[in-house]
C-alpha positions as CSV (number, residue, x, y, z in Angstrom):
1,X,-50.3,-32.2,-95.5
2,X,-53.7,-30.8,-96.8
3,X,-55.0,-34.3,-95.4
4,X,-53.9,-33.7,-92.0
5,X,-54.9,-30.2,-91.9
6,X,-58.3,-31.7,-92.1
7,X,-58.0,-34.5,-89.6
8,X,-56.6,-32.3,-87.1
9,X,-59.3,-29.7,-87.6
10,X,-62.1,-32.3,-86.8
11,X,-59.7,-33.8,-83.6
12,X,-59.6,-30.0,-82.6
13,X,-63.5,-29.9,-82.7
14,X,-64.4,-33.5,-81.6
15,X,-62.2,-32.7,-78.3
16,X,-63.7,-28.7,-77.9
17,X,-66.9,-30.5,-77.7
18,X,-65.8,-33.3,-75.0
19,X,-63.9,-30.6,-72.6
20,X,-67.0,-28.1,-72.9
21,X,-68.7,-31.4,-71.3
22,X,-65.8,-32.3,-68.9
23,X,-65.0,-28.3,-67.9
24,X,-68.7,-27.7,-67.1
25,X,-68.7,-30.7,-65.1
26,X,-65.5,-30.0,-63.1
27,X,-66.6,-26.2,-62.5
28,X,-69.9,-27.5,-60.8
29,X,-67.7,-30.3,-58.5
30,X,-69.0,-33.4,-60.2
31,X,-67.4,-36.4,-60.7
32,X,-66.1,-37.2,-64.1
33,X,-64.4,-41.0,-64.6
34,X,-63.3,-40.9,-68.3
35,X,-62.6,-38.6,-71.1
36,X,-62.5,-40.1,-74.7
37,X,-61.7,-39.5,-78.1
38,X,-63.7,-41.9,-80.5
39,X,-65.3,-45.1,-79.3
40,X,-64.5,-48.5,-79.4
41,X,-60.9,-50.2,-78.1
42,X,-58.5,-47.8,-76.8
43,X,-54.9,-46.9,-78.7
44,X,-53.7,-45.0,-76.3
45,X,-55.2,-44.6,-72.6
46,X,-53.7,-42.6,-69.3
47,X,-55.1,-43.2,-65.8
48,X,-54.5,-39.9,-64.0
49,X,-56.0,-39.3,-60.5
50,X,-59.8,-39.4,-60.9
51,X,-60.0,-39.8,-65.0
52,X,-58.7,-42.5,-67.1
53,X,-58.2,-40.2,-70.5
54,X,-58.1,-42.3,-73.8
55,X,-57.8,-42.0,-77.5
56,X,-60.0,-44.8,-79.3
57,X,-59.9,-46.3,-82.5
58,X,-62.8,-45.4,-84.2
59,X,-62.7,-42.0,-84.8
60,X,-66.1,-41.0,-85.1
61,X,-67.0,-38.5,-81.8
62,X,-66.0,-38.8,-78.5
63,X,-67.6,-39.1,-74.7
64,X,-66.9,-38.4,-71.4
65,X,-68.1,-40.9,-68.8
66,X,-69.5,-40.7,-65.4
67,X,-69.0,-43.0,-62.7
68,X,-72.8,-43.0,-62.4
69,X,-72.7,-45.2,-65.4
70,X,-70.0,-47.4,-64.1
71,X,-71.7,-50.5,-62.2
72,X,-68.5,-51.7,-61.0
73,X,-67.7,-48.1,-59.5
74,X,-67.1,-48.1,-55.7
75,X,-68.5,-44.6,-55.1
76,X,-71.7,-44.6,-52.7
77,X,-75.0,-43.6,-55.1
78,X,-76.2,-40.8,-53.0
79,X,-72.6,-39.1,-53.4
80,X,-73.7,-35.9,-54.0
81,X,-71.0,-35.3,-55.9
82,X,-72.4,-37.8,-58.7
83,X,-74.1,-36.3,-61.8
84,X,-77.1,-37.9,-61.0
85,X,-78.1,-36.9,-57.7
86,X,-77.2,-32.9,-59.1
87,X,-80.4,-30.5,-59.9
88,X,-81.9,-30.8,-63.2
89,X,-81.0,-27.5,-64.4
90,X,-76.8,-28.0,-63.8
91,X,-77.3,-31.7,-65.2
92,X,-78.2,-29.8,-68.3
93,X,-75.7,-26.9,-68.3
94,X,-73.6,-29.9,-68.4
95,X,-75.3,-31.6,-70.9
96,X,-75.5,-28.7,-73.3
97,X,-71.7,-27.2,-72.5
98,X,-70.1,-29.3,-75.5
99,X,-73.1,-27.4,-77.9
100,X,-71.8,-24.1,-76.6
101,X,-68.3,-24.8,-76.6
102,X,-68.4,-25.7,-80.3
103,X,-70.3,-22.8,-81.1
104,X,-68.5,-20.5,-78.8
105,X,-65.3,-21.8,-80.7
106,X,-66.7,-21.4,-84.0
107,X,-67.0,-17.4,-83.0
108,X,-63.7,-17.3,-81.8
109,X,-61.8,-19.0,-85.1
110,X,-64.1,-16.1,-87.2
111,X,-62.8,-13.5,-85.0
112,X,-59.2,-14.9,-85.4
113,X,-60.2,-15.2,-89.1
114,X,-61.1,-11.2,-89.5
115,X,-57.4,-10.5,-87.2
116,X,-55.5,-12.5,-89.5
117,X,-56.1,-13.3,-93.1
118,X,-59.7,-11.5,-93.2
119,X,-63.5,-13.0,-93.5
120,X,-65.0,-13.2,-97.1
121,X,-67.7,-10.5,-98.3
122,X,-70.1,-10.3,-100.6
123,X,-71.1,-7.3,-102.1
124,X,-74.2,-6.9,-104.1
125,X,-73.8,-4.8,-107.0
126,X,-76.5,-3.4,-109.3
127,X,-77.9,-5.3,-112.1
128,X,-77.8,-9.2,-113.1
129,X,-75.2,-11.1,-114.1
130,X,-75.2,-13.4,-117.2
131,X,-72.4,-16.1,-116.5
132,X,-73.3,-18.5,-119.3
133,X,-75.1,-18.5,-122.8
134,X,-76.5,-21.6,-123.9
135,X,-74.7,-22.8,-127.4
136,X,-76.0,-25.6,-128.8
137,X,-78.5,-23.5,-130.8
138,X,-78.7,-19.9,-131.9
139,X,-80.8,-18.2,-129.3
140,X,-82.2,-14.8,-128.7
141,X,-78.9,-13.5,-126.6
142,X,-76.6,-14.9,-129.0
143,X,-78.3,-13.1,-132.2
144,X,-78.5,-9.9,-130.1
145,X,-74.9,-10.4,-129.3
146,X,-75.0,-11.0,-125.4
147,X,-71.8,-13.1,-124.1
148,X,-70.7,-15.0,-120.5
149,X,-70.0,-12.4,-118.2
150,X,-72.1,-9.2,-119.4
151,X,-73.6,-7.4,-116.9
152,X,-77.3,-6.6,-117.7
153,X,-77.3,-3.0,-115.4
154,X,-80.7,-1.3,-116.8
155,X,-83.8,-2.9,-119.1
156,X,-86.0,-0.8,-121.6
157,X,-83.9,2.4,-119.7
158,X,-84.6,1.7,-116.1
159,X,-81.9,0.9,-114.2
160,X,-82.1,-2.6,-112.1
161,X,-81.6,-2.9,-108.0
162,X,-79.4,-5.2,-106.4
163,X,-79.6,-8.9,-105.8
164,X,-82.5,-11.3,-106.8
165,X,-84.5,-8.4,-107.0
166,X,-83.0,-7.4,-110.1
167,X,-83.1,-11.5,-111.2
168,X,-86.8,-11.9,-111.1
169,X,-87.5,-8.8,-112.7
170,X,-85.3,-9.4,-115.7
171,X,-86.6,-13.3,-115.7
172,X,-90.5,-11.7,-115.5
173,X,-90.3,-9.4,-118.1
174,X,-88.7,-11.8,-120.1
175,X,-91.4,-14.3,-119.5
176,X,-94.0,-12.6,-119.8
177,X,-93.3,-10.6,-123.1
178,X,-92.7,-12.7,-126.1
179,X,-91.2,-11.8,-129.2
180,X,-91.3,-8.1,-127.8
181,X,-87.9,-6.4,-128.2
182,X,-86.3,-5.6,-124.9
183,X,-84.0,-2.8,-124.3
184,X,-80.8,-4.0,-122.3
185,X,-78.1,-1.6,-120.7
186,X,-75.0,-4.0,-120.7
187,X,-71.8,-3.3,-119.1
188,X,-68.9,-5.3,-120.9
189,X,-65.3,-4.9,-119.6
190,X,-65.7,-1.6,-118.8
191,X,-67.9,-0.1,-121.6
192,X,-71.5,0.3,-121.6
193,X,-73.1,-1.2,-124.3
194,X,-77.0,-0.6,-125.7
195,X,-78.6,-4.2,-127.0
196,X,-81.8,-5.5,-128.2
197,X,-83.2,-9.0,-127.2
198,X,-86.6,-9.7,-128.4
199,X,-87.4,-13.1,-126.1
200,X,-88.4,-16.4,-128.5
201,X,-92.2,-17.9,-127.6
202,X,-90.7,-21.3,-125.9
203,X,-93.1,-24.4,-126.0
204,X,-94.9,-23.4,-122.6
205,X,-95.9,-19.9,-124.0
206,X,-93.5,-18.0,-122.6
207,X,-90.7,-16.0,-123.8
208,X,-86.8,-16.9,-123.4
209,X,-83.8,-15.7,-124.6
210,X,-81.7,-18.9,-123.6
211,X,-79.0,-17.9,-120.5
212,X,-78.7,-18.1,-117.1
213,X,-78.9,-15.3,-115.0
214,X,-77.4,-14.7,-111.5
215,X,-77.0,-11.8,-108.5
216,X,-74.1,-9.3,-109.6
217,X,-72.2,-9.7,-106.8
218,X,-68.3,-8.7,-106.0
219,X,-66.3,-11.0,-103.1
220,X,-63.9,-9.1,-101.1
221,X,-62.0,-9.7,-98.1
222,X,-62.6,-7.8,-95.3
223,X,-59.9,-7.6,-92.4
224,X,-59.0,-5.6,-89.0
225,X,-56.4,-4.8,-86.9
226,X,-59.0,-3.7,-84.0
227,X,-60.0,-6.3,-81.9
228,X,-63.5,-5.0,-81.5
229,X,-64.2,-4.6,-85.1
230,X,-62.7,-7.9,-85.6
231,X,-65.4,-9.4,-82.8
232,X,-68.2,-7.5,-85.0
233,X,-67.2,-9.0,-88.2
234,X,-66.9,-12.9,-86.3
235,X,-70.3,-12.3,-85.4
236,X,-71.5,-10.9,-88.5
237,X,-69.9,-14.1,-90.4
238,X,-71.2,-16.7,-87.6
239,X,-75.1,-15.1,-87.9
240,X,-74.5,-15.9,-91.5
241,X,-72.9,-19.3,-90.8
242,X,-75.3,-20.5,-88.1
243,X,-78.4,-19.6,-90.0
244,X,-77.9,-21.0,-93.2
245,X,-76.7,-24.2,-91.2
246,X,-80.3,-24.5,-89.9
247,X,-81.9,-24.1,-92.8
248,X,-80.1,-26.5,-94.4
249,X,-81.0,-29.1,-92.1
250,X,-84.4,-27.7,-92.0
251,X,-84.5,-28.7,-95.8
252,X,-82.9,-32.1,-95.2
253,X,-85.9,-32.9,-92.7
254,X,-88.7,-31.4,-95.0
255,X,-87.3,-32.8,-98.2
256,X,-85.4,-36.1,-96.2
257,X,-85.9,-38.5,-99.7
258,X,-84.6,-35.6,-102.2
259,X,-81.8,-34.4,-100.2
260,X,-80.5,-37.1,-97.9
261,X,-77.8,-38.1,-100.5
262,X,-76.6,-34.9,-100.2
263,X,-75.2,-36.0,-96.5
264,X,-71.5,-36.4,-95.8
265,X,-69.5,-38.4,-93.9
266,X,-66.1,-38.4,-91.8
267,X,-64.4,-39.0,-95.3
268,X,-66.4,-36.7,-97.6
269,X,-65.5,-34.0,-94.8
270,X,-61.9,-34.4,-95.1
271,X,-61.9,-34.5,-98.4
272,X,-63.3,-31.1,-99.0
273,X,-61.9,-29.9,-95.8
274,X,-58.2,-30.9,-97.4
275,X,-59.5,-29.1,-100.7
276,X,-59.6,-25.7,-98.7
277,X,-56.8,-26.6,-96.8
278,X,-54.6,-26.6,-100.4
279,X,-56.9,-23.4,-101.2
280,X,-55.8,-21.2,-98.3
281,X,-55.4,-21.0,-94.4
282,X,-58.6,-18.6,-94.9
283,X,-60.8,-21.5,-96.1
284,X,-59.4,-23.9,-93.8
285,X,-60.6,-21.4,-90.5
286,X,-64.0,-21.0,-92.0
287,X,-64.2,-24.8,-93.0
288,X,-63.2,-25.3,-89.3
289,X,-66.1,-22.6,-88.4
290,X,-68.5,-24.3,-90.4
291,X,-67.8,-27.9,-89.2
292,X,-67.7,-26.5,-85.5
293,X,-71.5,-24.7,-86.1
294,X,-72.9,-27.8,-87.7
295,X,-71.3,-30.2,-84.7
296,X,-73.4,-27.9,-82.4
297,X,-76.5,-28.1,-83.8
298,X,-76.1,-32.5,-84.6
299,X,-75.6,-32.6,-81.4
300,X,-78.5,-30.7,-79.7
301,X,-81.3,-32.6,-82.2
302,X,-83.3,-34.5,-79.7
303,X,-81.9,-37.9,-81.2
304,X,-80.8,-40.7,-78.9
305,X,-77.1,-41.2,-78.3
306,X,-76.7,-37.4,-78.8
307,X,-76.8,-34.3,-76.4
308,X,-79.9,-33.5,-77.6
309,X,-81.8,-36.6,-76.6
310,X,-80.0,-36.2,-72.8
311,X,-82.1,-33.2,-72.6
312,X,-85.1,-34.8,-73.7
313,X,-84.6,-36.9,-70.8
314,X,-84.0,-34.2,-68.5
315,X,-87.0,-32.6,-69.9
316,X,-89.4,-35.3,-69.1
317,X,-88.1,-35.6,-66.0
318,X,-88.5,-32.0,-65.0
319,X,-92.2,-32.4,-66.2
320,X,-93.2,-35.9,-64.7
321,X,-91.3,-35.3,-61.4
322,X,-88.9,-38.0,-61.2
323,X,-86.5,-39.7,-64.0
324,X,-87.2,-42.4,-66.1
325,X,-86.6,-45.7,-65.5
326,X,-82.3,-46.0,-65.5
327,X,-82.7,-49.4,-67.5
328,X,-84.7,-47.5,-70.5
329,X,-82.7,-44.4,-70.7
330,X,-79.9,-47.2,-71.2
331,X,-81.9,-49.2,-73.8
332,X,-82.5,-45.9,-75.8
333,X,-78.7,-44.3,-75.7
334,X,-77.4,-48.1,-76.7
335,X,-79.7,-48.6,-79.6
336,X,-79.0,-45.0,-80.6
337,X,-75.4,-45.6,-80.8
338,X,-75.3,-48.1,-82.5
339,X,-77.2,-46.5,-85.4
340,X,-75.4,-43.6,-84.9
341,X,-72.3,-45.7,-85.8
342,X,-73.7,-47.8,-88.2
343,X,-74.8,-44.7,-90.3
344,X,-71.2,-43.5,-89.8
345,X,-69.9,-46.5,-91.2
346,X,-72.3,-46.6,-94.2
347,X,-71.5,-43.1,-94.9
348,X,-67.5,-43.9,-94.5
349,X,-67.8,-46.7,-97.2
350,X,-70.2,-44.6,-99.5
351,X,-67.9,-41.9,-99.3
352,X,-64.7,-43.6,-100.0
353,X,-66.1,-45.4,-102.9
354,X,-67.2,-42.6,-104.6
355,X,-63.7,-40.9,-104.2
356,X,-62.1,-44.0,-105.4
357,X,-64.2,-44.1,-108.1
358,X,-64.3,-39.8,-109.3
């Protein structure tokens, strides 16, 4: 059940981002011919009025067509109800409407998130955490009788602040003093304990006392019943959400060789998307939050085959005066496709192998 929790969250998304495409085209009167989920040969297709609707069989995004690309269509090209022969500015509100609808729906799950079972907190505490000793040798914090989980809450009598702050200046003074004895105020299930850690000269010259050292920070859940308070925490929680999505694929691009193992793919997303789902229905909205955010902003990279490259179209157009050649926006979108699938494939394979094989 977890599985299909997952599957059905990234159906839910793939098809919010197609129908912000296909409302924002119906709003402004233009002609839409198909609306489909996945590519390749239909498993299931309906020909309503205007629309043929379809689900395809390889599950990997969706589209929705205009007759403008349709050479067989019947429609007259200076229709003006044709995408093509609209202004620039509501071929791009069209263009960008499945961005916003995935982002706009990303909000709206947090929101729900904060009604219902509540939105995860952090709260930074004073002082620095020590979550693990290192025990394959007697070390400075072992001798002085430091253990996984103290809470290091003042050094040599002055208390520490909050966050990494409090890290660097416990990792600096450690550094940078030697075989000095350090004071440390420790809090230990509840009592407050004074120890003594005089730091070991490591090979480099510097001192070390052999942990690792983290922010002291409390989760919480935080939930409301007022729908205005609710909308405050959503957007508190999608700020967070939205920014550390772009910085992470601001790392991927600056660091491409170090990090791009680190992408996932359809499977790798279910997987850990069927892992929250078994977690709670808490995870699962923020998992379908996150996915929704990160859809968004894949989608509006200027990259052929995706929204962000029809812009970058529209763009040049707007600067140059008149649209590029018809036959070499089609060149681009098909080449881009297909290495847009063909990365989705490699990354389906890459992924399932290295489940099969954890």
């Amino acid at each position: 059940m977890s599985i299909l929790a997952a599957i059905a969250v990234l159906a839910v998304l793939i098809l919010v981002h197609e129908l912000g495409h296909f409302g924002a085209a119906r709003l402004l009167g233009i002609r839409v011919s198909q609306f489909s989920l996945g590519f390749g040969p239909p498993l299931w297709s309906y020909q309503g009025q205007e629309v043929r609707y379809a689900i395809r069989a390889i599950p990997l995004g969706g589209y929705v067509g205009f007759p403008d690309d349709d050479p067989d269509s019947d429609i007259p090209s200076q229709d003006p109800h044709l995408l093509r022969n609209r202004p620039i500015w509501q071929r791009a509100w069209v263009m960008s409407a499945g961005v916003l609808a995935n982002l706009l729906f990303a909000y709206l799950v947090l929101t729900g998130q904060a009604l219902t079972v509540g939105i995860p907190q952090v709260v930074y505490q004073p002082g620095v955490r020590v979550p693990q000793i290192v025990v394959a040798m007697s070390t400075a914090a072992q001798r002085a009788g430091l253990r996984a989980g103290d809470v290091i809450v003042a050094l040599d009598g002055q208390p520490l602040p909050t966050g990494q702050t409090a890290v660097n200046q416990v990792v600096q003074a450690i550094q940078s003093q030697p075989n000095r004895p350090l004071r440390f105020q420790v809090q230990r299930q509840g009592q407050v304990l004074e120890l003594t850690v005089t730091p070991e000269r490591g090979p480099n010259g510097q001192g070390r006392i052999g942990v690792q050292l983290q922010d002291n920070v409390i989760l919480s859940t935080r939930r409301s019943g007022n729908l205005l308070v609710a909308m405050g925490l959503g957007a508190q929680e999608f700020y967070r959400l939205l920014t550390h999505t772009l910085q992470g694929y601001g790392e991927l691009i600056r660091h491409f060789q170090e990090t791009a193992d680190q992408m996932a793919g359809p499977v790798a997303i279910v997987a850990m998307g069927a892992g929250l789902a078994r977690s709670s229905w808490g995870s699962l909205l923020q998992f379908a939050a996150l996915i929704s955010i990160n859809l968004a902003v894949i989608n509006i990279l200027p990259l052929p085959a995706l929204d962000g490259g029809q812009l970058v179209f529209l763009g040049i157009e707007a600067v140059r005066g008149r649209p590029i050649s018809p036959r070499v926006q089609e060149g681009v979108m098909q080449t881009g496709l297909l290495l847009l699938l063909g990365l989705g494939v490699f990354l389906i394979i890459r992924d399932t192998v290295r489940l099969v094989g954890s």
